[in-house]
C-alpha positions in Angstrom: 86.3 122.9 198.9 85.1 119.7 196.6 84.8 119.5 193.3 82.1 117.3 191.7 81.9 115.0 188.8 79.7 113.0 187.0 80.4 110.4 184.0 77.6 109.2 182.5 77.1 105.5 181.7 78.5 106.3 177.9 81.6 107.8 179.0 84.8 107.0 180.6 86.7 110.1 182.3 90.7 110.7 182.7 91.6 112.3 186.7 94.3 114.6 186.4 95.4 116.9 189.3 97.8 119.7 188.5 98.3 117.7 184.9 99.2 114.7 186.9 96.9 111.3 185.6 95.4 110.0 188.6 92.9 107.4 187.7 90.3 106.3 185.2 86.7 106.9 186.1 84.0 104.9 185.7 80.1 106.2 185.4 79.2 108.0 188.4 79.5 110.7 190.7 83.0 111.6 191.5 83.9 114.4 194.7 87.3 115.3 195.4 88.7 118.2 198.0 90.4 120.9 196.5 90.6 123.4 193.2 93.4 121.3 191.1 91.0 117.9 190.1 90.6 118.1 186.7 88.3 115.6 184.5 88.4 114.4 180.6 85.8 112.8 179.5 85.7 110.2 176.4 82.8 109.2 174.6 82.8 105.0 174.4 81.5 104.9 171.5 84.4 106.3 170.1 86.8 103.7 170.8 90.0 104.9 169.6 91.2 106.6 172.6 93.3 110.1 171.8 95.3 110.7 175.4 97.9 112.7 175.7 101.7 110.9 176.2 100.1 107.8 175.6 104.2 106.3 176.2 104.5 108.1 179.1 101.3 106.6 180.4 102.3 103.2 179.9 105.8 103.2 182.1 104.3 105.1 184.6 100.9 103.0 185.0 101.2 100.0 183.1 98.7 97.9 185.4 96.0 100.8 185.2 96.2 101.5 181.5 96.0 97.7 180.6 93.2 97.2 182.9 91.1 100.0 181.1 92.6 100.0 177.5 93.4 97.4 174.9 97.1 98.5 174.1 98.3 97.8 169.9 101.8 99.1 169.9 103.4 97.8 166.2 107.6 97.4 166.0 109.4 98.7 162.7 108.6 95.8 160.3 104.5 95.0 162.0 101.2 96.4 161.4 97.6 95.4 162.4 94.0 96.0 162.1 91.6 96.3 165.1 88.2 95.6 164.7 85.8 98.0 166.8 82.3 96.4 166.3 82.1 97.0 162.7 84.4 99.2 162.0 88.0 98.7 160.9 91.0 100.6 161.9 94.6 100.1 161.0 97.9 100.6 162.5 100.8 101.2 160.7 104.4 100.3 161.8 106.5 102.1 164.7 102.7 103.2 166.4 100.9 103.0 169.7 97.4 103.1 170.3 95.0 103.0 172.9 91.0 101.4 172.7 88.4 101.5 175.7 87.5 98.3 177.0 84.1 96.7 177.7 81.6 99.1 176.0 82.6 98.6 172.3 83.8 95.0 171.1 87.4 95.5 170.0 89.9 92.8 168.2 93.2 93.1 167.5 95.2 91.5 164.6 99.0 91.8 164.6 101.6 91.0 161.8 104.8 90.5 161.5 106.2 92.1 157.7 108.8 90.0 157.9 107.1 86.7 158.1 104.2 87.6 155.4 102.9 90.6 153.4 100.0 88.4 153.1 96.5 88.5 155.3 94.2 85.6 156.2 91.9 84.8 153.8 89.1 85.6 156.7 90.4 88.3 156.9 91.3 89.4 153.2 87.2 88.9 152.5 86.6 91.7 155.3 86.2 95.1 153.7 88.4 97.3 155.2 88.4 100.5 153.8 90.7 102.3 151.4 93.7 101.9 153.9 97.1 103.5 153.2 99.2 100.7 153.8 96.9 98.0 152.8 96.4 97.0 149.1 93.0 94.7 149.1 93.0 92.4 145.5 89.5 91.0 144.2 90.0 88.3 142.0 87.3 86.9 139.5 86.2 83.8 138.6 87.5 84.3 134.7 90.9 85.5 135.9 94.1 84.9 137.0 96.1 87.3 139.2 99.9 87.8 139.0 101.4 88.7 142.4 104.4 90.9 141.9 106.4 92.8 145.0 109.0 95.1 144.0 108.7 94.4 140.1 109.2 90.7 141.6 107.1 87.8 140.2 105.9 86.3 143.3 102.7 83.3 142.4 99.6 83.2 140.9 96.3 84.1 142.6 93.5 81.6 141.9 89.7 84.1 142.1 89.1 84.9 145.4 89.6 88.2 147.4 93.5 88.8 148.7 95.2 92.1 150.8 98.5 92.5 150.9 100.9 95.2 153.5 102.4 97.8 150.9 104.7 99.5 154.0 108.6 99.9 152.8 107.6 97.8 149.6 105.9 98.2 145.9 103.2 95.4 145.7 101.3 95.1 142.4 98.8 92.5 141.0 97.8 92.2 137.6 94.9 90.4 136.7 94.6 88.2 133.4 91.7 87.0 131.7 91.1 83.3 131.3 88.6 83.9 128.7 90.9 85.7 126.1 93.2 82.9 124.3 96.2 85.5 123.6 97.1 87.5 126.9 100.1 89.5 127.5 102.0 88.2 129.8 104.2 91.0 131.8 107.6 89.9 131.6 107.0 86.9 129.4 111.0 86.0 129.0 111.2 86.2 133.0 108.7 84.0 133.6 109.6 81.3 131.1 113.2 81.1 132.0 112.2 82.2 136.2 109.5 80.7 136.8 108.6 77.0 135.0 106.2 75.6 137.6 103.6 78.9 136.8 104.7 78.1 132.9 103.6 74.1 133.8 100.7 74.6 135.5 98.9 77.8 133.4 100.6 78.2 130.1 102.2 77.1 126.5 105.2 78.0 126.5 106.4 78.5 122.6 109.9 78.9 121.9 110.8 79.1 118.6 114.2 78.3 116.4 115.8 79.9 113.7 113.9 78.3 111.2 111.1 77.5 112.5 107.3 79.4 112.7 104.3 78.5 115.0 100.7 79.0 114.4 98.8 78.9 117.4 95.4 78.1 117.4 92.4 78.0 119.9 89.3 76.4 119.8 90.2 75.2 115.7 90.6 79.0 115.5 93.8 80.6 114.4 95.1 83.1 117.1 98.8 84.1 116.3 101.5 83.5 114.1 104.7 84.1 115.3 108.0 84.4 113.7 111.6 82.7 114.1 113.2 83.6 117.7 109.8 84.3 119.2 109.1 83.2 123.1 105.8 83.5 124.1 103.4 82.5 126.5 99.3 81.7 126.3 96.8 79.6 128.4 97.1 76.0 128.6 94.1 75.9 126.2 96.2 76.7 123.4 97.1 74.5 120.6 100.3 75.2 118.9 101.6 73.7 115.1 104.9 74.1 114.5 106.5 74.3 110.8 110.0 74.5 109.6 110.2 77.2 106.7 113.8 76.1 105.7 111.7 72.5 104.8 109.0 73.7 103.8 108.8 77.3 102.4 105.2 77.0 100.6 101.7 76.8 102.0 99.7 73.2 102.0 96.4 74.2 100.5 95.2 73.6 104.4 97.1 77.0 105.6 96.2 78.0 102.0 92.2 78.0 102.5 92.7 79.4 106.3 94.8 82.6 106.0 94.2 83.4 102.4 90.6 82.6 101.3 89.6 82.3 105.6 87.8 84.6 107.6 89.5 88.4 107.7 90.7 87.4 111.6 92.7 85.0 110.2 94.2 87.0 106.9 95.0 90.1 109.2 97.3 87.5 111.5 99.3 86.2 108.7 99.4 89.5 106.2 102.9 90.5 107.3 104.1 87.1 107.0 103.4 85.6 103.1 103.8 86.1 99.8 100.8 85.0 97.8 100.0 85.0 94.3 97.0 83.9 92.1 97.7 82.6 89.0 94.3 82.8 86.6 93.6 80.1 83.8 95.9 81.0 80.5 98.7 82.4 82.8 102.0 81.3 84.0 103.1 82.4 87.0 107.4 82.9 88.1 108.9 83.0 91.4 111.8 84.6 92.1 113.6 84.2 95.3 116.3 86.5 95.7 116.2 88.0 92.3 116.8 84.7 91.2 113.9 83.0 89.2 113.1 79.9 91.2 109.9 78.4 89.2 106.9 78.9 87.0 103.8 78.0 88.1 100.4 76.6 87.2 97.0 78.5 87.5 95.9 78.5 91.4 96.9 80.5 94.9 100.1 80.0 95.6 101.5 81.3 99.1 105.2 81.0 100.7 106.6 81.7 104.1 108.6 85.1 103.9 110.6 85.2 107.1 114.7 85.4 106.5 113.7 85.5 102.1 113.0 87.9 99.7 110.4 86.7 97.5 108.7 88.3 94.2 106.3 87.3 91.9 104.1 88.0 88.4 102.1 86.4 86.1 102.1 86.3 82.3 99.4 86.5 80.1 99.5 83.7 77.6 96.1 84.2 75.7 96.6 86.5 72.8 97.0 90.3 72.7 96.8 93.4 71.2 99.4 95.9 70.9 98.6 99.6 69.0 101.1 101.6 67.5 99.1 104.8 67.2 100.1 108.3 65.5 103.6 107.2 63.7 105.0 110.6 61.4 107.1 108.9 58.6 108.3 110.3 55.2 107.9 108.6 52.6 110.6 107.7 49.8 109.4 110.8 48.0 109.1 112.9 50.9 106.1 112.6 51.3 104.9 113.2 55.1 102.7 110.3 56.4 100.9 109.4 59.5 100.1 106.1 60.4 98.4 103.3 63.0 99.1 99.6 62.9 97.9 97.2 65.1 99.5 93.9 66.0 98.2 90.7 67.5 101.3 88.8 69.5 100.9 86.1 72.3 103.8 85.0 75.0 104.8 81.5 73.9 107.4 81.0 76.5 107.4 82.8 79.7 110.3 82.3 81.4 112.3 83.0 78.2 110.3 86.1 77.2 110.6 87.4 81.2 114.3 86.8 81.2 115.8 88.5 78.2 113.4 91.6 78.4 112.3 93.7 81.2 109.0 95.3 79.3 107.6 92.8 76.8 105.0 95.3 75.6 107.1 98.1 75.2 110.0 95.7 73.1 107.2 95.1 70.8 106.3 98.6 70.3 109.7 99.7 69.7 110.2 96.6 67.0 107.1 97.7 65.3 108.0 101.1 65.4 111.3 100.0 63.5 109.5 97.7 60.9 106.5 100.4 59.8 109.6 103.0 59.6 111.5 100.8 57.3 108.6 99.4 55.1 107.5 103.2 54.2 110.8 105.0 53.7 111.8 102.4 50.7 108.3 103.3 48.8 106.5 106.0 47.0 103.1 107.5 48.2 102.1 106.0 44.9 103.0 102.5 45.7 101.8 102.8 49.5 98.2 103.8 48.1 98.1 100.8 45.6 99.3 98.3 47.4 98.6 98.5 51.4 99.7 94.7 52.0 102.8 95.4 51.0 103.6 97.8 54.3 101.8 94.2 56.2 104.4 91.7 54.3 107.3 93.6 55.3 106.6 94.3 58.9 105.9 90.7 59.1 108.9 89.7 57.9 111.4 91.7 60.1 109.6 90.8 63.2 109.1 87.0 62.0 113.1 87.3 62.9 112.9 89.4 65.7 110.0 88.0 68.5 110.7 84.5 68.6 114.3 85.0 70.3 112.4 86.7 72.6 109.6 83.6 73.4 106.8 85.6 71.9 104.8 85.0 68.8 103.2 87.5 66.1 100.0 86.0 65.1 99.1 89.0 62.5 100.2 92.4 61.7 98.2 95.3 59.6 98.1 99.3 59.0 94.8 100.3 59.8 94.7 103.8 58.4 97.5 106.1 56.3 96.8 109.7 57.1 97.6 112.4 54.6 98.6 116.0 54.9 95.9 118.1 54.3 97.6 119.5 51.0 98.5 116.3 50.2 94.6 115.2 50.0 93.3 118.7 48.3 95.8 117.5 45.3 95.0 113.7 45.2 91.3 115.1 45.2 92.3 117.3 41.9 93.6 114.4 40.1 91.0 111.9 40.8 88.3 114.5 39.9 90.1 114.7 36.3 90.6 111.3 36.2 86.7 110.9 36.6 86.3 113.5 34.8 87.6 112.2 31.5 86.4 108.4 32.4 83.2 110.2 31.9 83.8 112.0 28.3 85.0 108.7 26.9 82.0 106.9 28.3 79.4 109.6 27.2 81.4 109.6 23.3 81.3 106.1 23.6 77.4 105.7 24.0 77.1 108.5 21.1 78.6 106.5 18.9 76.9 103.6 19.5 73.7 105.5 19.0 74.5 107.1 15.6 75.8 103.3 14.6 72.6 102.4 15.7 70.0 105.0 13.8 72.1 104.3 10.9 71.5 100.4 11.0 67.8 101.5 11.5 67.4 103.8 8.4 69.0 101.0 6.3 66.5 98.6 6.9 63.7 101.2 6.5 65.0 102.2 3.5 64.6 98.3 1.9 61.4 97.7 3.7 58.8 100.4 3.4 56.7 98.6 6.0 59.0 99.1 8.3 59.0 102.6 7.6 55.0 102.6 8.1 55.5 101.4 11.6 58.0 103.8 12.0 55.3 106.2 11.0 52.8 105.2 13.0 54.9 105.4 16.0 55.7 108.5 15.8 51.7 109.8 15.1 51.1 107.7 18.3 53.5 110.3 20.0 52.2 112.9 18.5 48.5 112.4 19.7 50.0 111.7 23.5 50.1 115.6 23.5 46.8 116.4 21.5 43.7 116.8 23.2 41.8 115.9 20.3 42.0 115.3 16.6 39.4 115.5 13.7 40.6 113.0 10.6 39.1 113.6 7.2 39.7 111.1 4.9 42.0 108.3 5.3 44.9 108.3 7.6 47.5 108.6 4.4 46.1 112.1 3.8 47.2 112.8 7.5 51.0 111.4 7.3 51.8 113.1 3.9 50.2 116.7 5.4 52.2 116.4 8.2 55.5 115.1 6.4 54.2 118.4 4.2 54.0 120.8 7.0 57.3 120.1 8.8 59.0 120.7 4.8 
């Protein structure tokens, strides 16, 4: 009995009898006596070949196998990647594996681990895939790449596309940008102390003393300022000033203009760094550096370097100032309950000696006024206080005239603006000036009635020696008369008319 089999031009086939391999056939048509033949057939455009015991198959037919297959068979520490037409496949370590030959271009690529984790650059640009096992880099033209295996800075990779073996080992790359002037650097205090030929050929390096700041700049534009003990790396672009605070604790008006009156970039990078103070015209400004006052200063920006000191600052008002001392409840020497405001004009004369002996200049004053206004009303009447408000002025002047100028201050003028009486108080003084008005007025008003009679006497005198006089006087009064008549009839002459009227009134 035969048994007949065809392999088409496509295909390869496997002979087995009774699970024994025979043979590889090619395309064709295949007869064999017997029941026990058995054929597997393998599509060629599936490379890869999947047979069974592949190891078995090599001891046993070695010749055969090679002659049909292309054998990749990878040791403990190698891998590689086969090529079948444009397809990639890899093989990972301790692994055999079989391809057809002749129907399918395949290529084989074989590495040792232990020589180099590294591919060929023809074959790094390839794309492969997402392999397990294979970590493929792209770097661009703006970067830098940072090879590190197991946490290990290894070199720098210049743009280009890299892929690196991962089997049995951590392989990372991380990728810098050229473009931004202030990177960070993984491991920064490894590389610089590690590593000084990638510090030479891509960095600044900045290591900084005790005492000693950098400002780093790029492209004329401030990037960083970094403090006493700082390392740090940035591109080689970079330009770096370094200034000793010990020498030089205060700003030039250069560093002045460009992190305090700059651009906000520049202010944000130096905030936690100064002290700065502006000092406006008719002010003094005082430093003090360690609680300790250290100087006075003229009007301007003034800014100092901070690190290792512990700086504070304020400035004085020199023009001159008003201070109120409102709502004052004082007795006077006759018990008499008062309230009062004063006002006081004072300027600061000497700063530093007005700043050193008192803590609150403003509220000294107050308190000295307070004393003065106390002391000039308890020692006088209501009476006197009414008559004579200067005299509250002249004595608070003269107790603070010996008080402020210990003190560096000066008292340019002093007054009581009001003097506010109980309400009792008033209703009474009201009282008494009403009489006092009162009788003004009655001696006034007898005054002028006096005057009059002394007057109609005088005029009845001379009428009384001159009887022409006492015509006019006549005549006067008819003309007053007549203002209130409508009309009046005269018979005869006007003597009848003055003696009937003198008549009628008898």
């Amino acid at each position: 009995m035969f048994r007949t089999f065809y392999i088409k031009p496509s295909e390869r086939g496997i002979l087995y009898h009774r699970s024994d391999f025979k043979r590889v056939l090619r395309p064709g048509t295949h007869r064999f006596l017997g029941w026990h033949w058995q054929v597997k057939k393998f599509d060629l455009n599936q490379p890869k070949a999947k047979l069974d015991n592949p190891e078995l198959l090599l001891q046993n037919h070695n010749v055969q196998i090679r002659q049909h297959f292309h054998v990749v068979r990878t040791g403990f520490n190698e891998a590689a990647l086969v090529r079948t037409g444009q397809r990639w496949l890899l093989v990972s370590p301790d692994q055999l594996l079989l391809f057809w030959r002749g129907f399918v271009e395949v290529e084989v690529f074989q590495f040792n681990l232990e020589e180099s984790r590294e591919l060929p650059q023809k074959l790094a640009q390839q794309p492969h895939g997402n392999f397990t096992g294979l970590k493929q880099v792209s770097i661009a033209e703006f970067e830098i790449g940072l090879l590190y295996v197991d946490d290990n800075f290894v070199r720098p990779l210049e743009p280009g596309d890299y892929g690196f073996w991962t089997y049995r080992r951590k392989v990372e790359v991380r990728s810098l940008n050229r473009t931004q002037p202030n990177p960070v650097f993984p491991f920064e205090d490894v590389l610089i102390a590690q590593h000084p030929q990638f510090v030479a050929d891509y960095c600044t390096a900045v290591e900084l003393g005790a005492d000693e700041v950098a400002i780093v700049r790029y492209k004329g534009k401030a990037i960083a300022v970094l403090p006493p003990h700082s390392r740090k790396l940035f591109w080689q672009d970079a330009a770096v000033e370094t200034i000793n605070v010990q020498a030089e604790p205060k700003l030039p008006q250069r560093l002045v203009s460009e992190f305090v009156s700059g651009s906000s970039t520049a202010m944000a990078l130096a905030l936690d760094h100064i002290h700065a103070l502006e000092v406006s015209a008719q002010h003094v400004g005082l430093l003090y550096l360690d609680g300790a006052l250290q100087e006075t200063l003229s009007a301007g920006i003034h800014v100092w370097w901070e690190f290792g000191r512990s700086f504070k600052s304020e400035a004085i008002d020199l023009r001159l100032q008003s201070l109120e001392v409102s709502g004052q409840e004082i007795l006077s020497k006759d018990k008499v309950p008062l309230r009062l405001n004063l006002t006081a004009d004072y300027r600061v004369v000497d700063a530093v000696q007005a700043r050193t002996a008192l803590k609150d200049i403003a509220g000294f004053l107050y308190k000295e006024l307070q004393f003065a206004l106390r002391g000039a009303v308890g020692t006088k009447n209501l009476d006197a206080l009414l008559e004579d408000k200067g005299a509250i002025d002249q004595a608070i002047s003269e107790y603070m005239a010996e008080k402020v100028p210990a003190y560096g201050l000066e008292l340019r003028s002093v007054g009581v603006k009001d003097i506010i009486l109980p309400g009792e108080i008033k209703a009474i003084l009201g009282q008494v000036v009403a009489a006092e008005k009162s009788a003004q007025a009655n001696v006034i008003r007898r005054r002028e009635e006096t005057a009059a009679t002394r007057s109609m006497l005088n005029t009845a005198k001379v009428m009384e020696d001159n009887p022409i006089a006492l015509r006019l006087k006549e005549l006067e009064v008819l003309e007053r008369i007549a203002e209130k008549i409508e009309q009046i009839n005269v018979n005869g002459s006007l003597d009848s008319i003055l003696t009937e009227l003198i008549s009628i009134k008898q």
